[in-house]
Backbone bond lengths (Angstrom), bond angles and torsions (degrees), N, CA, C in turn:
res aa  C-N    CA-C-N  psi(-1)  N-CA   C-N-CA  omega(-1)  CA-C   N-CA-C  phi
1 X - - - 1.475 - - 1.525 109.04 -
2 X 1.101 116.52 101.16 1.523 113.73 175.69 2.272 103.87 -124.15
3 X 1.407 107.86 136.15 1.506 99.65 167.95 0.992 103.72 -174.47
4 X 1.511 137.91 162.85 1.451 142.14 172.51 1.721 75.20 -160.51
5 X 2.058 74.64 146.98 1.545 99.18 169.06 1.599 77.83 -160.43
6 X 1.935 85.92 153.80 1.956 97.75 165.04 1.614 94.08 -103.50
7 X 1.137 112.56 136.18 1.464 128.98 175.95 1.668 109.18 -85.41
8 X 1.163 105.18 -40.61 1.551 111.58 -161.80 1.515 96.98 -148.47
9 X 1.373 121.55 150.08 1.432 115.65 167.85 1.916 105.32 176.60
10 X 1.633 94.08 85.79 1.282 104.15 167.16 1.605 106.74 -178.11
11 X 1.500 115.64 -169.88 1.317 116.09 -165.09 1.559 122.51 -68.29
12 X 1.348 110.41 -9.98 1.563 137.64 167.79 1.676 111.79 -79.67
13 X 1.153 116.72 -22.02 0.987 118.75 -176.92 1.471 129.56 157.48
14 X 1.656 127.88 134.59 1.432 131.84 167.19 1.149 117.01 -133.94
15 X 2.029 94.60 143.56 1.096 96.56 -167.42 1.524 107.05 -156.69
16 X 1.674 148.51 117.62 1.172 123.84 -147.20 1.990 92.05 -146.33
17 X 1.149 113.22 152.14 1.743 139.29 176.37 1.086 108.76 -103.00
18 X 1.634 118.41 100.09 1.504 129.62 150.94 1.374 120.42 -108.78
19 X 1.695 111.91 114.01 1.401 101.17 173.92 1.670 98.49 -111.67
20 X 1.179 126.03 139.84 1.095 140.62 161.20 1.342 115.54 -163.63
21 X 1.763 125.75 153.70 1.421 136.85 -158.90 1.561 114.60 31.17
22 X 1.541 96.96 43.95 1.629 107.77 155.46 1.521 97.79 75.59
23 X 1.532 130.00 13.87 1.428 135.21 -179.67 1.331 94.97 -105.81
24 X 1.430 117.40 133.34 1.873 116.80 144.87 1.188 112.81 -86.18
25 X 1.148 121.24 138.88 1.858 107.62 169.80 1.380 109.37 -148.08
26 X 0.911 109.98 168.79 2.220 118.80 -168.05 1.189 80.43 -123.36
27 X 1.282 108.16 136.54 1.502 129.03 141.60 1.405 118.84 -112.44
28 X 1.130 99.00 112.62 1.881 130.52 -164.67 1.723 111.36 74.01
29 X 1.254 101.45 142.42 1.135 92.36 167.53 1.737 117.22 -139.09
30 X 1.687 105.14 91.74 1.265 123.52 -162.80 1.303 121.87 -119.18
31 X 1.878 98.75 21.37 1.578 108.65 -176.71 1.459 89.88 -109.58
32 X 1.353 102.98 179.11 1.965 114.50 159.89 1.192 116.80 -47.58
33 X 1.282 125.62 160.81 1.382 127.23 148.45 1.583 105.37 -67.02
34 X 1.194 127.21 -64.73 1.314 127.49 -171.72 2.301 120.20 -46.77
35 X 1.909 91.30 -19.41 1.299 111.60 179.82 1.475 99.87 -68.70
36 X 1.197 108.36 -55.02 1.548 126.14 -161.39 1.645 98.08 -70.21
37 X 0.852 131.69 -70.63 1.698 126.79 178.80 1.401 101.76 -27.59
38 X 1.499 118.58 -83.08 1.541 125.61 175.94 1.698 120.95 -20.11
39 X 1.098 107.84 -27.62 1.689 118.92 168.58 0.960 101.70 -81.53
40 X 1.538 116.80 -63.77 1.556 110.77 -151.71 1.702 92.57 -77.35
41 X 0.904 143.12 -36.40 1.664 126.18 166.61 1.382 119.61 -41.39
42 X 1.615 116.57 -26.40 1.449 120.87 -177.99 1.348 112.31 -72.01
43 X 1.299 93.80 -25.41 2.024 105.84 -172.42 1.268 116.84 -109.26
44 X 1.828 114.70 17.26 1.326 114.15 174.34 0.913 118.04 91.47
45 X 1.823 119.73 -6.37 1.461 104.85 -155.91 1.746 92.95 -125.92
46 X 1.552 96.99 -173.84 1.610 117.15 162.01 1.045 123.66 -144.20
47 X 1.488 119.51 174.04 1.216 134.79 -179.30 1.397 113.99 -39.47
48 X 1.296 118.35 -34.23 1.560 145.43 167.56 1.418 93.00 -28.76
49 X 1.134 111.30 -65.43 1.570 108.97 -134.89 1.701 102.76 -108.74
50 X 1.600 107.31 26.65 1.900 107.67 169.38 1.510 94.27 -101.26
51 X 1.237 93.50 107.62 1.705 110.81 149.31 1.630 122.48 -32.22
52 X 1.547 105.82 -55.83 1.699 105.02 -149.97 1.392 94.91 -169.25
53 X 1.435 116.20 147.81 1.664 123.41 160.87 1.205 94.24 -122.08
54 X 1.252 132.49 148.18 1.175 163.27 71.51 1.541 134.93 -4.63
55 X 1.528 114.23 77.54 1.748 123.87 -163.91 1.831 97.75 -97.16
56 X 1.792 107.22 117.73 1.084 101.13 172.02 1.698 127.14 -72.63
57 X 1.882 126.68 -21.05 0.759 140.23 156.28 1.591 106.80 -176.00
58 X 1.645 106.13 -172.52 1.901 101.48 -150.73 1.215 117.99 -94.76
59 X 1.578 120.99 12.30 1.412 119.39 155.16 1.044 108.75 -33.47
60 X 1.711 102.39 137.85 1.852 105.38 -174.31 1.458 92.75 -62.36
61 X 1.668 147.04 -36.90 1.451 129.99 -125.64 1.591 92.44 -94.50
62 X 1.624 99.64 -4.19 1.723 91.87 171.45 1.459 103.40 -113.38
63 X 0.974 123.58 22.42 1.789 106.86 -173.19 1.588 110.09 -171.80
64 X 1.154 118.16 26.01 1.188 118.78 -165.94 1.688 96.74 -91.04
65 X 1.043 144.47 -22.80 1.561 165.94 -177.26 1.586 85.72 -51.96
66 X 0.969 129.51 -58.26 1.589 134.61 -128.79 1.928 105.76 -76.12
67 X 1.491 100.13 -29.85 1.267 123.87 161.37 1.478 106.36 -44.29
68 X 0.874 131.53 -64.38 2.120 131.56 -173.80 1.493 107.98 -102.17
69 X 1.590 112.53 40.76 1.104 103.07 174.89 1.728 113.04 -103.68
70 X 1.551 107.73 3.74 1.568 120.77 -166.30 1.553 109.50 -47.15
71 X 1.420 123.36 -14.69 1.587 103.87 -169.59 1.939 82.54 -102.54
72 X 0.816 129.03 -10.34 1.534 132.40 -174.93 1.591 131.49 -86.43
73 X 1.896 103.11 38.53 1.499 110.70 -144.05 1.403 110.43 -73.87
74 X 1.443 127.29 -11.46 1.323 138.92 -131.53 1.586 84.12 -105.80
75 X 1.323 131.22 -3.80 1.608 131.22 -154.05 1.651 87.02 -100.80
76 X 0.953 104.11 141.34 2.212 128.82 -177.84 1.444 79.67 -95.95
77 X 1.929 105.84 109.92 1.446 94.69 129.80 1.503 144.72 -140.44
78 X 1.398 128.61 127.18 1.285 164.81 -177.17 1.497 98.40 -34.07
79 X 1.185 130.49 109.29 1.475 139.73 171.41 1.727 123.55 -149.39
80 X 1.094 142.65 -172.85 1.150 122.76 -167.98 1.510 89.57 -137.83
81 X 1.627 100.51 135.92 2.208 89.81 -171.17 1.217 112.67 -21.87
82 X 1.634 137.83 -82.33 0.991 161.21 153.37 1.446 110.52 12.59
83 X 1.469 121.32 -65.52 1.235 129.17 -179.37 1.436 105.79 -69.99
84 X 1.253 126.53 -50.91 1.288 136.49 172.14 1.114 140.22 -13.93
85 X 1.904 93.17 -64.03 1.592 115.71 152.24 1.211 136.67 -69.53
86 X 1.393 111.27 -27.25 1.333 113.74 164.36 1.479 112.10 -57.32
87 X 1.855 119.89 -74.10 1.265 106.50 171.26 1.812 117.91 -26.85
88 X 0.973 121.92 -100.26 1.364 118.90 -178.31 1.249 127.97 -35.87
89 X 1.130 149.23 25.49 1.299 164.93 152.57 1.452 91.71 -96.23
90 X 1.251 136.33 -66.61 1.627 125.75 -168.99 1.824 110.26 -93.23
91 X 1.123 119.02 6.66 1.401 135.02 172.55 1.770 132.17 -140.20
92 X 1.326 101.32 50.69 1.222 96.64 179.05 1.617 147.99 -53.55
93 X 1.674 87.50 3.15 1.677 97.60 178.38 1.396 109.33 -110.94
94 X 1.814 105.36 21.81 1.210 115.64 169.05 2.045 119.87 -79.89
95 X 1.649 87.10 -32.31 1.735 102.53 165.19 0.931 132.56 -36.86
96 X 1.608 116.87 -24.98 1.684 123.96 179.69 1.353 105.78 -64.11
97 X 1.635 120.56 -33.56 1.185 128.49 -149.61 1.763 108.07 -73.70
98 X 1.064 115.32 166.68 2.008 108.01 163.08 0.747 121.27 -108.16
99 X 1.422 102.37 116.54 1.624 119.21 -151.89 1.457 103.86 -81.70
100 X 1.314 153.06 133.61 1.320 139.15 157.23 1.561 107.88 -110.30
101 X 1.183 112.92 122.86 1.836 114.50 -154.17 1.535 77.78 -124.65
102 X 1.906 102.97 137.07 1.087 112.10 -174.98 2.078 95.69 -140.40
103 X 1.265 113.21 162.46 1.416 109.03 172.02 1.634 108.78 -88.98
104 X 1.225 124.42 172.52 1.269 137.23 -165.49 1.835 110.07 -103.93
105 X 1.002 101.56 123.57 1.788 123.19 -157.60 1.112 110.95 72.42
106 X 1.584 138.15 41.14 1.220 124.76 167.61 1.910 106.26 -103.09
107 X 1.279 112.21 -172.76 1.092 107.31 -177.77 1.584 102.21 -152.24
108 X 1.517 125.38 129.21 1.158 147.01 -161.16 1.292 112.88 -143.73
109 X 1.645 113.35 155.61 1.715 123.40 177.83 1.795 104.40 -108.52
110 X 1.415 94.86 124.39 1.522 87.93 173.43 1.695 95.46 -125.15
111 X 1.450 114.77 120.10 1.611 118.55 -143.47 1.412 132.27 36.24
112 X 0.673 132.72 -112.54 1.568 149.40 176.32 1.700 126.13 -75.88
113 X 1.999 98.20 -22.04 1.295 108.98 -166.64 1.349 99.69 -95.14
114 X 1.524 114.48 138.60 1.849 108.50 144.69 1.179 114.27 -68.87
115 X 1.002 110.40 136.03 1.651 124.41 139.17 1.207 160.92 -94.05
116 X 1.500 124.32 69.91 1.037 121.49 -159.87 1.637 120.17 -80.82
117 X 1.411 116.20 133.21 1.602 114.39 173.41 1.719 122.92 -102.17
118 X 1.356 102.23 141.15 1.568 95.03 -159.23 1.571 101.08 -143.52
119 X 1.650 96.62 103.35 1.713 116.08 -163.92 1.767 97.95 -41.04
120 X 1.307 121.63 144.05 1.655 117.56 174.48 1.888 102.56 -134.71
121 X 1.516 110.65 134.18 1.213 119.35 -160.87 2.050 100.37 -89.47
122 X 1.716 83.68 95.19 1.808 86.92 -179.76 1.347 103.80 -132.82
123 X 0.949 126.07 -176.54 1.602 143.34 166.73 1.514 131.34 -57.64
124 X 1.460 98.62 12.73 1.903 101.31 -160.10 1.695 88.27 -124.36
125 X 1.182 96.69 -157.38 1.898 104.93 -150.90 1.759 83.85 -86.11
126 X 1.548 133.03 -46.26 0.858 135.10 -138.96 1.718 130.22 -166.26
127 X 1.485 107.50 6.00 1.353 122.24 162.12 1.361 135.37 33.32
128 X 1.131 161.18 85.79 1.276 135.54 -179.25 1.562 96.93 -136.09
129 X 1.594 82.95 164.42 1.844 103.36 165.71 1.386 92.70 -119.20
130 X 1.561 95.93 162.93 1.144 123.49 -173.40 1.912 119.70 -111.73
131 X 0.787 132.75 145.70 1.635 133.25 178.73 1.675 112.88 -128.10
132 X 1.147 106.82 90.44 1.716 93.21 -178.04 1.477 120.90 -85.71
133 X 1.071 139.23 157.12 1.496 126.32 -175.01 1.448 107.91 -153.05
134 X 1.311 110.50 120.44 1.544 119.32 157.31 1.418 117.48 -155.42
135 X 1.352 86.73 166.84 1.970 95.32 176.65 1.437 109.87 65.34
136 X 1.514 117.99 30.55 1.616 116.63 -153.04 1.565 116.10 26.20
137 X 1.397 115.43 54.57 1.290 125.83 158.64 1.880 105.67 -124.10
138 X 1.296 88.49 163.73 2.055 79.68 163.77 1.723 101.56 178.52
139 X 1.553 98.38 167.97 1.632 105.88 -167.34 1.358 103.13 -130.30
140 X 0.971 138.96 135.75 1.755 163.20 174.07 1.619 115.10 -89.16
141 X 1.245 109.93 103.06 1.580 92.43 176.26 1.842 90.25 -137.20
142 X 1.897 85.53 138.76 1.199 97.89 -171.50 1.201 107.38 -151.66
143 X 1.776 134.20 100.40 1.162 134.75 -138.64 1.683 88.13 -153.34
144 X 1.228 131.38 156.82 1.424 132.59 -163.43 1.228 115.66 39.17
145 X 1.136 122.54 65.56 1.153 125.77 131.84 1.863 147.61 -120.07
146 X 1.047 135.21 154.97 1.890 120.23 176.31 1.293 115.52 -96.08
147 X 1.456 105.97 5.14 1.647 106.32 -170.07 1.409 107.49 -153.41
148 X 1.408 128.42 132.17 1.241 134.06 176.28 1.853 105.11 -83.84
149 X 0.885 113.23 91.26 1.350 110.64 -176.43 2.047 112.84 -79.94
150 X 0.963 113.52 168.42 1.830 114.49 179.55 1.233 115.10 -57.73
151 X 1.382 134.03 -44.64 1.599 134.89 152.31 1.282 109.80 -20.05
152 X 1.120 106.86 -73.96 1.332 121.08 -134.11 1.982 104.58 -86.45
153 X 1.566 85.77 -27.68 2.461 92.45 168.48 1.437 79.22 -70.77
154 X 1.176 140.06 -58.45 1.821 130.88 -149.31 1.386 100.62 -50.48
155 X 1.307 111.77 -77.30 1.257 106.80 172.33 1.252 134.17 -61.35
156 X 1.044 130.80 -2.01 1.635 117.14 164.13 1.843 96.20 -99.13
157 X 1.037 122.70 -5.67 1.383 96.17 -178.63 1.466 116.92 -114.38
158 X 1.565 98.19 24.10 1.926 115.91 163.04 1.620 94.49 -111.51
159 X 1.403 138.61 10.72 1.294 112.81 -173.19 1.555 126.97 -125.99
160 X 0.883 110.95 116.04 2.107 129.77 -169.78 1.746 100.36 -29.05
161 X 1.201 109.44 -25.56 1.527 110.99 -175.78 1.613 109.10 -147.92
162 X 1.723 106.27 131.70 1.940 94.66 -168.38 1.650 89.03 -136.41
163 X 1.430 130.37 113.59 1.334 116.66 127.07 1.354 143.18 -53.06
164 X 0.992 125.87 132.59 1.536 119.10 -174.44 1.683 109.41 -146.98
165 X 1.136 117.57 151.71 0.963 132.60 -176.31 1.780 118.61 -83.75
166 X 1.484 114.10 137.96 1.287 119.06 -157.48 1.625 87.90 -146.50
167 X 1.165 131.92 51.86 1.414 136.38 179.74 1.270 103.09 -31.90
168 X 1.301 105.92 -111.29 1.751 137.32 -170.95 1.555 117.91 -96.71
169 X 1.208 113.64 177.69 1.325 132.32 -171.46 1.485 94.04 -131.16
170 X 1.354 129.86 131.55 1.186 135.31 -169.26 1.383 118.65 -74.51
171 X 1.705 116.74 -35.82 1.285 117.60 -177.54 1.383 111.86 -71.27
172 X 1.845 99.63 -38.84 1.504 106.24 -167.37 1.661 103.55 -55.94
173 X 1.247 107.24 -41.42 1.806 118.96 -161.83 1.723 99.61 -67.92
174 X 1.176 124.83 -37.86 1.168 131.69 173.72 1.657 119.48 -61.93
175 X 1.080 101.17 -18.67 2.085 103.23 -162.35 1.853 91.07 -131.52
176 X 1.182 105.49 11.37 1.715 128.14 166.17 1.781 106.39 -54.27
177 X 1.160 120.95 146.40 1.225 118.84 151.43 1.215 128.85 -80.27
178 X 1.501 125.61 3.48 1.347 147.14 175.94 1.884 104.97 -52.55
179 X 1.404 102.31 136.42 1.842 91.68 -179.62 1.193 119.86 -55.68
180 X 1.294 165.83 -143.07 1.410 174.96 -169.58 1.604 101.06 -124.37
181 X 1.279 115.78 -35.37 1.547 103.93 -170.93 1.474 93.14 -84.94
182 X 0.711 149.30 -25.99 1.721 158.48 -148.98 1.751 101.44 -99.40
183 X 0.792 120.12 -51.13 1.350 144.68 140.66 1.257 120.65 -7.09
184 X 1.206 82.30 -63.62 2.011 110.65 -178.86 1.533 119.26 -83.28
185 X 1.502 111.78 -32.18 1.540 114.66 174.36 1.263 108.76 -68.86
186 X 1.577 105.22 -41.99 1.538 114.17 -170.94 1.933 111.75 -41.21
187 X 1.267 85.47 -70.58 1.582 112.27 177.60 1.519 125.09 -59.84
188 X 1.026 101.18 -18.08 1.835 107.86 157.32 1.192 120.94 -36.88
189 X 1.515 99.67 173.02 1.512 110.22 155.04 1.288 110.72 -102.86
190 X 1.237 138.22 27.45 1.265 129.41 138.96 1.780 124.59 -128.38
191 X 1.075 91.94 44.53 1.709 110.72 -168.40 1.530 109.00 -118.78
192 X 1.459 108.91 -118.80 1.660 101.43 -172.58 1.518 101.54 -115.94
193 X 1.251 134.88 160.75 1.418 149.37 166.35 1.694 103.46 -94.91
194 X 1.820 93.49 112.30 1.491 118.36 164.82 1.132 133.10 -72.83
195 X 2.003 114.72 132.60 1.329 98.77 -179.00 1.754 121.31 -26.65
196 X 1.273 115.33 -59.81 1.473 109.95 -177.03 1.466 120.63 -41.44
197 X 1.425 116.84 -39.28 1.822 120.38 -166.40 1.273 88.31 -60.66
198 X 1.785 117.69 -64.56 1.351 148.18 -164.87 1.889 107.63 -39.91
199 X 1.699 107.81 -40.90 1.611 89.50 -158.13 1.795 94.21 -83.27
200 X 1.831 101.61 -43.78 1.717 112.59 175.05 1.197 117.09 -37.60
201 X 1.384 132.32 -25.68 1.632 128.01 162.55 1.855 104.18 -78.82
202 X 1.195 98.72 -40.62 1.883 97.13 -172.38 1.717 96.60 -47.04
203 X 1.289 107.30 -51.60 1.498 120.73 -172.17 1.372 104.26 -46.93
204 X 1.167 133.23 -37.71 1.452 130.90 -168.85 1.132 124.79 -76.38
205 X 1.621 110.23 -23.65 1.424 111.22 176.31 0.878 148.66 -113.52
206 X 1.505 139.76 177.82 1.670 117.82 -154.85 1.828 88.47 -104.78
207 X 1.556 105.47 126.66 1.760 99.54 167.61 1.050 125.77 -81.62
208 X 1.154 127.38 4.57 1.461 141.78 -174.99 1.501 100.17 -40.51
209 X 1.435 107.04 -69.50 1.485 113.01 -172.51 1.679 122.68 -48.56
210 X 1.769 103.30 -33.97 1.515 123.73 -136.01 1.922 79.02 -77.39
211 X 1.425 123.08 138.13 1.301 138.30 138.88 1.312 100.27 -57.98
212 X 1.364 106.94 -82.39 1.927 99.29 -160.97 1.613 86.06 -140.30
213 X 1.175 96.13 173.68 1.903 128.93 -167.53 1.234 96.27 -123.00
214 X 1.043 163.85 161.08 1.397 148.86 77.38 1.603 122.34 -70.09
215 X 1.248 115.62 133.14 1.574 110.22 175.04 2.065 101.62 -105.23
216 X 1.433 99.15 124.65 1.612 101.47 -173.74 1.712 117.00 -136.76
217 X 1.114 99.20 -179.74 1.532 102.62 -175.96 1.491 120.72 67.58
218 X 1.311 96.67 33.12 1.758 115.42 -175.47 1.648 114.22 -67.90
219 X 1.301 116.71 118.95 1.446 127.65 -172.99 1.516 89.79 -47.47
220 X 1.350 133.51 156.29 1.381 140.50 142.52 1.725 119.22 -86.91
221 X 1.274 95.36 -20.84 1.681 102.71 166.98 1.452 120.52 -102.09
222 X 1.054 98.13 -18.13 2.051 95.75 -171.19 1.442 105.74 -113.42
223 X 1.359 122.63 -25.91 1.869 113.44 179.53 1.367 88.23 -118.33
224 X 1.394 81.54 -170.01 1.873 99.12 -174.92 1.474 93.01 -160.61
225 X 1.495 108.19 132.61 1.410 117.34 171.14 1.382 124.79 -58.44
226 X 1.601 124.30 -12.95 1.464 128.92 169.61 1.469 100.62 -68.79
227 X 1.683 121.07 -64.44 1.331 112.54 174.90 1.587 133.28 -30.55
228 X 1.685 97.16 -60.00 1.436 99.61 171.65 1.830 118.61 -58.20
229 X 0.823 105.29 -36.81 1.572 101.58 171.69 1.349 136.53 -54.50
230 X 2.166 109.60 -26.33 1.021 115.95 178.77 1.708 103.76 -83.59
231 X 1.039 98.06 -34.40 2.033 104.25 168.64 1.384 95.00 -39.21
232 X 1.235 106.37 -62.77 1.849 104.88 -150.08 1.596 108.16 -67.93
233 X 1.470 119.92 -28.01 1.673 131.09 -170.58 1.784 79.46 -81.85
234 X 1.268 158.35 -25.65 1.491 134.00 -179.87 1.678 100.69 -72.85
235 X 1.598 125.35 -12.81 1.031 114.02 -163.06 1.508 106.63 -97.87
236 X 1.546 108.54 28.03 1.483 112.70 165.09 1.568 127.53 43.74
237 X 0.954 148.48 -131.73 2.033 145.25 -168.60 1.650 78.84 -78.30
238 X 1.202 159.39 -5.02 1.486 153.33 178.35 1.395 109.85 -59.56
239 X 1.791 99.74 -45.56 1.551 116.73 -153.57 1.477 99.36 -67.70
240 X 1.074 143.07 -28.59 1.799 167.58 161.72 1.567 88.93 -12.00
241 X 1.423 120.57 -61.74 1.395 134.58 -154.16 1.536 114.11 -97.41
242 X 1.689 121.50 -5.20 0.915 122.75 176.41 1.528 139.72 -90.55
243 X 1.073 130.09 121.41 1.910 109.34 -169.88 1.344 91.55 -132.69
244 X 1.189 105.64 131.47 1.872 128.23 168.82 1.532 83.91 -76.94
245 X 1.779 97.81 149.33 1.324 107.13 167.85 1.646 93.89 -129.32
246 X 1.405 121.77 111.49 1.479 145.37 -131.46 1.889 64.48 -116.45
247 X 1.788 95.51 132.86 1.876 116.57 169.86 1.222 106.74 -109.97
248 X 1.607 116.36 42.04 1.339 112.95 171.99 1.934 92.15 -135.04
249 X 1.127 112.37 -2.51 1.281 95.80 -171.74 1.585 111.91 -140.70
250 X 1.221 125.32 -158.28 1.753 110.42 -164.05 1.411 108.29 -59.39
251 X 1.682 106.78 -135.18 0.962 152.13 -158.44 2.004 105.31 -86.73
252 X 1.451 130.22 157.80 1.497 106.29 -168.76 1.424 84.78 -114.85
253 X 1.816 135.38 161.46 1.392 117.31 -178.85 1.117 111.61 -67.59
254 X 1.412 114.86 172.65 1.632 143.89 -176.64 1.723 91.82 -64.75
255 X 1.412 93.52 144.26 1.743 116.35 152.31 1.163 110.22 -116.00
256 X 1.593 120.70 133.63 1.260 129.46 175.33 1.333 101.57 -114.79
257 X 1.203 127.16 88.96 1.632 130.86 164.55 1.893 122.46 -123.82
258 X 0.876 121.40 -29.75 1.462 121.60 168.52 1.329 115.04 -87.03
259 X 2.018 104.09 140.20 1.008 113.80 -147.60 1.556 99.02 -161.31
């Protein structure tokens, strides 16, 4: 059983399908419940059959799901103390759930998989990316963040599969109707990662290794998937490996790498 798909991936909501070592697991869960069934009916499956989520921090657009998950107790979910409490302080019918509370940069086996956690500089109590690894394969997802910190290039640039974040477009965010302070979080270093931060790391690395890229968490008001695309066509035989995952339209394709 090997697959990844991004289900969802924007300010409305994230939400992504990893099955590998016989685990399904969500990473974030910032769509509907009623969203999430509708997939998993597409793929044969159900609620039955999710192992575990994985919450990078308590923005509702990643975790707001977790609230109507009370008849769904049997589901592992992956949070970092910090995040933990936050959720449950504004979701108390999140408690039913099983909580597995872990600290931030540590690294743990949940079956077969590593897990590596990799602190990310955003706006929430406690941030992280995630690194999964098996079968000497593994996937990098690293989405909310304003800063590519040394962790976080290491690990995406050992890994067969990398989400990454492609927020905004700087001019667009600037000539935005967004207030000035909003503006300003965005563009931080603990806010969102700009096409520009986003392509200057792409530039750095060798794709040789990379299966697939995804670029996600695309503003619907501040970038535009034409822009990001002309980034990605400067990145020459690179662009081969790249797929925008566009928050106006379905599902992003399948990865077939775990095995």
């Amino acid at each position: 059983m090997d697959f990844f798909q991004i289900i969802a991936s924007s300010s409305s909501g994230n939400c992504s399908l990893l099955q590998c070592a016989n685990k399904r697991i969500l990473i974030d869960a910032g769509i509907t419940l009623k969203a999430l069934k509708e997939y998993l009916a597409g793929q044969s499956l159900s609620m039955e059959d999710i192992d575990a989520i994985f919450i990078t921090h308590e923005h509702r657009d990643h975790c707001k799901m977790l609230g109507t998950l009370s008849k769904h107790t049997h589901i592992n979910v992956f949070a970092s103390e910090i995040t933990a409490e936050r959720i449950l302080s504004s979701m108390p019918a999140a408690s039913k759930l099983k909580w597995k509370i872990f600290y931030s940069s540590t690294s743990f086996q949940y079956d077969e998989i590593l897990i590596d956690t990799i602190p990310l500089q955003h706006d929430a109590s406690e941030t992280v990316g995630y690194k999964f690894s098996y079968a000497g394969k593994s996937l990098t997802w690293a989405t909310d963040l304003g800063k590519l910190t040394e962790k976080i290039k290491v690990s995406a640039k050992s890994s067969d599969i990398l989400v990454l974040e492609a927020n905004y477009d700087i001019e667009m965010l600037e000539n935005s109707s967004r207030p000035y302070n909003l503006k300003r979080r965005i563009s931080g270093s603990h806010g969102h990662l700009s096409n520009e931060d986003c392509f200057e790391f792409l530039n750095e690395i060798d794709f040789e290794k990379f299966h697939k890229v995804y670029l996600a968490h695309i503003s619907k008001e501040c970038n535009d998937v034409e822009i990001v695309k002309k980034h990605i066509s400067k990145l020459g035989i690179k662009a081969s490996k790249i797929e925008v995952v566009c928050p106006h339209k379905g599902y992003s394709s399948v990865s077939r790498l775990f095995s």
